[in-house]
C-alpha positions as CSV (number, residue, x, y, z in Angstrom):
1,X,16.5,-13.1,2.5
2,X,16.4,-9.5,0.9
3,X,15.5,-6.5,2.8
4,X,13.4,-3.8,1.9
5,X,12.4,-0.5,3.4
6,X,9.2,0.6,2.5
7,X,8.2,4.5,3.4
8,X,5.0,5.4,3.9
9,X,4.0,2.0,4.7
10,X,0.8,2.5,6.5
11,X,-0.6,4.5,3.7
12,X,-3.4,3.1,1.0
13,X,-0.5,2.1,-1.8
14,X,3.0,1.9,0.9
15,X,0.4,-0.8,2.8
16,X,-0.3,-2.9,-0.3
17,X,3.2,-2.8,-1.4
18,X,4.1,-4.4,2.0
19,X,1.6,-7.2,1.3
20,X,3.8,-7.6,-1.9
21,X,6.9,-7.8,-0.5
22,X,5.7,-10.2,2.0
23,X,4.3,-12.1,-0.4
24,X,7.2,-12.2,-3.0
25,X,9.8,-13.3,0.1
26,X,11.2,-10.4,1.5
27,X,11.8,-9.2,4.8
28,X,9.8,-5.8,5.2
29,X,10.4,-2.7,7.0
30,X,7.4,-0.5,6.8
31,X,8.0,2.9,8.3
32,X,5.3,6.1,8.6
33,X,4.9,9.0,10.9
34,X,1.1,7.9,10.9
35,X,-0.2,11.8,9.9
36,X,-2.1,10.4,7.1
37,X,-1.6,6.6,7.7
38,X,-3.2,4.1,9.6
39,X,-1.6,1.2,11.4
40,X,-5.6,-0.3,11.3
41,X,-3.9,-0.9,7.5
42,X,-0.9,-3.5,8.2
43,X,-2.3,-4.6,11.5
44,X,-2.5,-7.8,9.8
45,X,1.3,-8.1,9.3
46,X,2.6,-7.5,12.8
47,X,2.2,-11.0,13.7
48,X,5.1,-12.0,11.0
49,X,8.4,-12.5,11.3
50,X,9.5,-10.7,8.7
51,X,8.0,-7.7,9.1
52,X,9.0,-4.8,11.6
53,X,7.3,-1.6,11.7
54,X,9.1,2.0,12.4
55,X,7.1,5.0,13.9
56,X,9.3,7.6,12.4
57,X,9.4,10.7,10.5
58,X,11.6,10.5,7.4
59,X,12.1,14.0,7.2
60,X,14.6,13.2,10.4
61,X,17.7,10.8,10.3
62,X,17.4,7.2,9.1
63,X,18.6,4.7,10.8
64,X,17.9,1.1,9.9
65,X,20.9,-1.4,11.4
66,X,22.7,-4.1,9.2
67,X,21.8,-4.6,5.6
68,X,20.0,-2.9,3.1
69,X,19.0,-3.9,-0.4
70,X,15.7,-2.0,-1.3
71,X,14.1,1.3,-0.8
72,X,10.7,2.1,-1.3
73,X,10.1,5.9,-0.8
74,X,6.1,6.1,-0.6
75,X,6.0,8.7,2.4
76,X,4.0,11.6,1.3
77,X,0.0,13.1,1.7
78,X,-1.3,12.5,-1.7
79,X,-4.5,14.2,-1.8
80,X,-5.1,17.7,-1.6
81,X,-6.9,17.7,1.9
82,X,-4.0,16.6,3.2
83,X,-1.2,18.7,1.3
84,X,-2.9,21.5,1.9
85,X,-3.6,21.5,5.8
86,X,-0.2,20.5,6.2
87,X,1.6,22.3,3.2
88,X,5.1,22.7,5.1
89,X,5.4,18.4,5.7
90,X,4.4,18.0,2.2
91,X,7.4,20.0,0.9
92,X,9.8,18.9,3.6
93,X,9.2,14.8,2.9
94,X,9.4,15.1,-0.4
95,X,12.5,17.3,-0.2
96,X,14.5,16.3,3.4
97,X,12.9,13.2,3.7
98,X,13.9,12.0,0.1
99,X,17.7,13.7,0.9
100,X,17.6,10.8,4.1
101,X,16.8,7.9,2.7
102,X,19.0,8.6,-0.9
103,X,21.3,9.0,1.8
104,X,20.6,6.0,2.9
105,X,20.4,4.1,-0.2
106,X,23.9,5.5,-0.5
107,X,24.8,4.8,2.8
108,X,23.6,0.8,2.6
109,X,24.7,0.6,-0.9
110,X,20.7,-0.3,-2.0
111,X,18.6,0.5,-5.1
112,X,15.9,3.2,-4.3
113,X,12.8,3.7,-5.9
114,X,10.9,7.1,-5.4
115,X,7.2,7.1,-5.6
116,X,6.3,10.2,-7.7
117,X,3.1,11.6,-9.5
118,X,1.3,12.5,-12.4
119,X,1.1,16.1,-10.6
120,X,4.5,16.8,-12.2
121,X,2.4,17.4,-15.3
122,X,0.3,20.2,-13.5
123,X,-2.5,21.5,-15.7
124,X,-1.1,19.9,-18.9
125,X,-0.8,21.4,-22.7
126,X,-0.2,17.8,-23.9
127,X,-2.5,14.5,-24.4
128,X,-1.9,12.4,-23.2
129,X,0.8,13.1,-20.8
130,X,4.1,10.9,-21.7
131,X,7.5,10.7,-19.8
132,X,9.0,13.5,-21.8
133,X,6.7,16.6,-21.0
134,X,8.2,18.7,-18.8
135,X,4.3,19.8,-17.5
136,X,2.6,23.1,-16.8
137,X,2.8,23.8,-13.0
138,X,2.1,26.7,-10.9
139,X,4.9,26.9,-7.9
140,X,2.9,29.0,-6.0
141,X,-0.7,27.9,-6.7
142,X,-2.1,25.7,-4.2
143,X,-1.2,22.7,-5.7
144,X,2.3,24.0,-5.8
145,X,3.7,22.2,-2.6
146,X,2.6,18.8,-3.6
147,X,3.9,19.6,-7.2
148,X,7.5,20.9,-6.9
149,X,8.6,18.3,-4.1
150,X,7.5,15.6,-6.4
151,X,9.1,17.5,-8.8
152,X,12.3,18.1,-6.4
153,X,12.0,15.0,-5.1
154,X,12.7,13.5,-8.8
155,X,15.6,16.2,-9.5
156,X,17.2,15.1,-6.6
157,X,17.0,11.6,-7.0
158,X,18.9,11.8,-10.6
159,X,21.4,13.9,-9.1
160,X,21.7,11.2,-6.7
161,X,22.1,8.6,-9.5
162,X,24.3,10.9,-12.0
163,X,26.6,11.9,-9.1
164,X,26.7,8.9,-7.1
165,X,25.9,6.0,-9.1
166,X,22.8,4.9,-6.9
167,X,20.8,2.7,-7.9
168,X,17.8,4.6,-8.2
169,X,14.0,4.4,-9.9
170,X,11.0,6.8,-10.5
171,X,7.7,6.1,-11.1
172,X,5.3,8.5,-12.0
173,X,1.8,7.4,-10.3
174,X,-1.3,8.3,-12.0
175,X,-4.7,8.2,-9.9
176,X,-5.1,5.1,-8.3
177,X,-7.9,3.4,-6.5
178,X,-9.0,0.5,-4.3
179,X,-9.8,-0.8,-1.0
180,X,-7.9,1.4,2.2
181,X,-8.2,4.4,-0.1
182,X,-9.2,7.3,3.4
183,X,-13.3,7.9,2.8
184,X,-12.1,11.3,3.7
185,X,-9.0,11.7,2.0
186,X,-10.7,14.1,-0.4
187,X,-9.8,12.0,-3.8
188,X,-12.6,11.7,-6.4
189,X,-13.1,8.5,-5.8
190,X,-14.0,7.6,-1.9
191,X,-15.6,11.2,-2.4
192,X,-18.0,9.8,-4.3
193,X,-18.4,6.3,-3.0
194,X,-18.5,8.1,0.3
195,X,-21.6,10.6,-1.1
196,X,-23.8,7.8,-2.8
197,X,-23.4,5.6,0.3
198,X,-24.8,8.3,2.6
199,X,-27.6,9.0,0.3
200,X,-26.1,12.6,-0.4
201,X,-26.2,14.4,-4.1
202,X,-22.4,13.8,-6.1
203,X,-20.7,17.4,-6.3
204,X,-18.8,17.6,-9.1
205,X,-16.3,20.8,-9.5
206,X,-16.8,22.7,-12.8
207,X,-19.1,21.4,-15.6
208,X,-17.8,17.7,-15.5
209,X,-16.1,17.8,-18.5
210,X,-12.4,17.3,-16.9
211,X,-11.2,13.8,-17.3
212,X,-9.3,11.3,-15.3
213,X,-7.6,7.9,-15.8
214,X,-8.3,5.3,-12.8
215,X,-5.7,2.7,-12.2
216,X,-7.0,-0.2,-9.6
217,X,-4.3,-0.7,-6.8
218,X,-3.3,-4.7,-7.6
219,X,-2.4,-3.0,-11.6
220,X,-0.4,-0.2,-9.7
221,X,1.7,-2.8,-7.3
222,X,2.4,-4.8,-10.3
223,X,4.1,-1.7,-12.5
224,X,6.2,-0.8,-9.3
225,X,7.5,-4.1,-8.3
226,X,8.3,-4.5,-12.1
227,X,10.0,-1.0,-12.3
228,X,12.4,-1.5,-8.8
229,X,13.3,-5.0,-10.8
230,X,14.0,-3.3,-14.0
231,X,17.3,-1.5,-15.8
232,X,15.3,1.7,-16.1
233,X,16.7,4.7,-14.4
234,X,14.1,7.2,-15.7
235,X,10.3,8.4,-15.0
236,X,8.0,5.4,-16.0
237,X,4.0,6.8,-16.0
238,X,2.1,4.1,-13.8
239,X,-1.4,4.3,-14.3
240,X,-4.3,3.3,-16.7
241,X,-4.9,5.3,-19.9
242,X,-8.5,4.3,-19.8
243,X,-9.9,8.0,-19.7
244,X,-13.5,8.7,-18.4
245,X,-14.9,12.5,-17.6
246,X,-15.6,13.0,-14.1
247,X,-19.5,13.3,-14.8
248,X,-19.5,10.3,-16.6
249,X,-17.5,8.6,-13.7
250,X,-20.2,10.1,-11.0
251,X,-23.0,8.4,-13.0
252,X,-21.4,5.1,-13.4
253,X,-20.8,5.6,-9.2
254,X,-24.1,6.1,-8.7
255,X,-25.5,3.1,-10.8
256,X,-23.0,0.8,-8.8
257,X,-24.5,2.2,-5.8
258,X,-28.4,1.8,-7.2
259,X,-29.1,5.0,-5.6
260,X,-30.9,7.9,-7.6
261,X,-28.3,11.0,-6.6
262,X,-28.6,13.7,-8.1
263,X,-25.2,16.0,-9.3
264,X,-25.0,19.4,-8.1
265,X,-22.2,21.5,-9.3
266,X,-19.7,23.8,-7.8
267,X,-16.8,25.9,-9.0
268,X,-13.9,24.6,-10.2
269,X,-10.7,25.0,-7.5
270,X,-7.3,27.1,-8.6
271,X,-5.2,24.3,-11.0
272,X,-7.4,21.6,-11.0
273,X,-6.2,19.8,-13.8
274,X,-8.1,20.0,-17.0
275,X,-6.6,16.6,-18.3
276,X,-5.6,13.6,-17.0
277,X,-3.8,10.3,-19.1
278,X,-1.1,8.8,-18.8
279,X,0.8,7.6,-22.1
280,X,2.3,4.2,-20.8
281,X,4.2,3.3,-24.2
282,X,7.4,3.4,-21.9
283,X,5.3,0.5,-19.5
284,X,4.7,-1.3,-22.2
285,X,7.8,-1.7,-23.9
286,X,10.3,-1.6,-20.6
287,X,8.3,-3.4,-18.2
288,X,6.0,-5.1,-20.2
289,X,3.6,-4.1,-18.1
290,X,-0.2,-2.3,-18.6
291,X,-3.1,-2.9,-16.4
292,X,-5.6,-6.1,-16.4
293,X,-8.5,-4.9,-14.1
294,X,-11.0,-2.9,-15.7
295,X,-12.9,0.2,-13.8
296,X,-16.2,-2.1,-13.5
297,X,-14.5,-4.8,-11.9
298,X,-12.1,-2.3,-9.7
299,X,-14.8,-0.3,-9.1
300,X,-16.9,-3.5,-7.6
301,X,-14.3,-4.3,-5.4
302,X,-13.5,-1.1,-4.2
303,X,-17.0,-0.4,-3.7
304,X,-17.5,-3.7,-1.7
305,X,-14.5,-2.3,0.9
306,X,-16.4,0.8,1.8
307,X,-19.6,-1.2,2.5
308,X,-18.5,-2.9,5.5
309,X,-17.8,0.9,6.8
310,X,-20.2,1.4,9.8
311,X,-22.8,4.6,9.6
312,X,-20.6,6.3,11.8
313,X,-17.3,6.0,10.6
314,X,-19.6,7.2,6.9
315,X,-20.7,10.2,8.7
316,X,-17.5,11.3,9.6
317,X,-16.4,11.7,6.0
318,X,-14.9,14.8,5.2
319,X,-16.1,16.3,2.0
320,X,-13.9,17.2,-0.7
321,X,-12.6,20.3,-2.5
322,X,-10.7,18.9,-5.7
323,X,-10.7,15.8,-8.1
């Protein structure tokens, strides 16, 4: 049976991926630090044999005994609520904590597959975004420690592979969404789920024009498993190029919810990205891979997770700053 370490694991994607692994036959390691995770999100795999959980900070040593043959490295805050009360953990798990587990990889002679972001981008001067823009990123905006590790964490990982000869893979994660997405993780999406299903007004930041690409989480899972399995050594975009504007999205949120919200507007934080799209040619033709579940359907089930949230776990939402 092959082993897999998967980082992050009680996080919205690193617990989905573990379902995967489960599912496909593997024995599964998930391991998290729990800062932004929740174990309430693989509680339902603790009862299997083959799967062990690790409390443990990857930004310290890595031990995992005997063999090795896959790494996962999902172990990162993603939104910038998170990265941005806790700036210093973002840049060291994307930076020490990658080091460990290439380590590792090295160490257990395993393939390793880094979990990076569309972020890399920053504020992009080219649309769509495809593998081969180097992006437009501010190092010491507030963005900038979610940025440059991920952008780090990718330099390092090729050294890794140039140098070494690991077995290594990166895949560049466009916004994703489904169900144990944080109602207060401050991401568009449960932001605005989170609003309508409170009866609040949608707050959209700037005039509504900037755009995003929604990829549903099964699509996402699918792109990764298929990248860790492929030849590919180089950044693959994961995401769906099915751009909406973020006032369109808040209308089509709140005629899901049937309720009659208005939108108020607010200002627009420091590098907020203008544009967001990823070109997934490189998907397409390596991986054969693009996504199957639309934003209505996506949106349906991710809409349906939420509702079985009680008032008061609603009212503890934390409202958002960025999109």
């Amino acid at each position: 049976m092959k082993k897999v370490l998967i980082t992050g694991a009680a996080g919205f994607l690193g617990s989905h991926l573990c379902d995967r692994f489960i599912k496909e036959g593997f024995h599964v390691i998930g391991m998290d630090n729990l800062i932004t995770g929740t174990l309430k999100n693989i509680e339902h795999l603790f009862k299997l044999k083959h799967f062990e959980f690790y409390h443990h900070d990857v930004t310290k040593f890595v031990h995992v005994p005997d063999k090795l043959d896959y790494i996962l490295h999902f172990a990162s805050p993603a939104s910038p609520i998170d990265y941005l009360k806790i700036p210093i953990q973002t840049l060291k798990v994307g930076s020490l904590g990658t080091h460990n587990l290439l380590g590792l990889a090295k160490e257990k002679n395993a393939r390793i597959l880094i979990a990076s972001t569309s972020e890399v981008y920053g504020d992009p001067l080219v649309h769509p975004q495809s593998e081969d823009y180097y992006g437009n990123v501010n190092a010491i905006g507030p963005r900038g420690v979610y940025d440059e590790a991920k952008r780090f964490q990718e330099s390092i990982t090729m050294a890794y592979h140039t140098y070494h000869g690991l077995e290594t893979r990166i895949a560049r994660i466009f916004n994703t969404y489904g169900p144990r997405m944080r109602l207060n993780d401050g991401r568009v999406v449960p932001a605005f789920i989170g609003q309508a299903l409170r009866g609040e007004d949608l707050t959209i930041f700037g005039n509504g024009s900037q755009t995003r690409s929604f990829c549903y989480v099964d699509d996402l899972v699918e792109g990764i498993y298929r990248l860790l399995f492929s030849e590919y050594v180089y950044p693959v975009n994961i995401g769906n190029p099915d751009e909406i504007t973020i006032k369109d999205f808040a209308q089509e949120i709140a005629k899901l919810t049937k309720m009659n919200q208005k939108i108020i507007y607010k200002p627009l934080p420091i590098d907020d990205p203008l544009q967001r799209q990823p070109d997934i040619s490189k998907a397409k033709e390596i991986l054969d891979w693009q996504p199957k579940i639309g934003r209505s359907e996506g949106m349906k089930f991710t809409l349906d997770y939420f509702r079985g949230f009680s008032e008061e776990e609603l009212q503890k939402s934390e409202h958002r700053d960025f999109q």
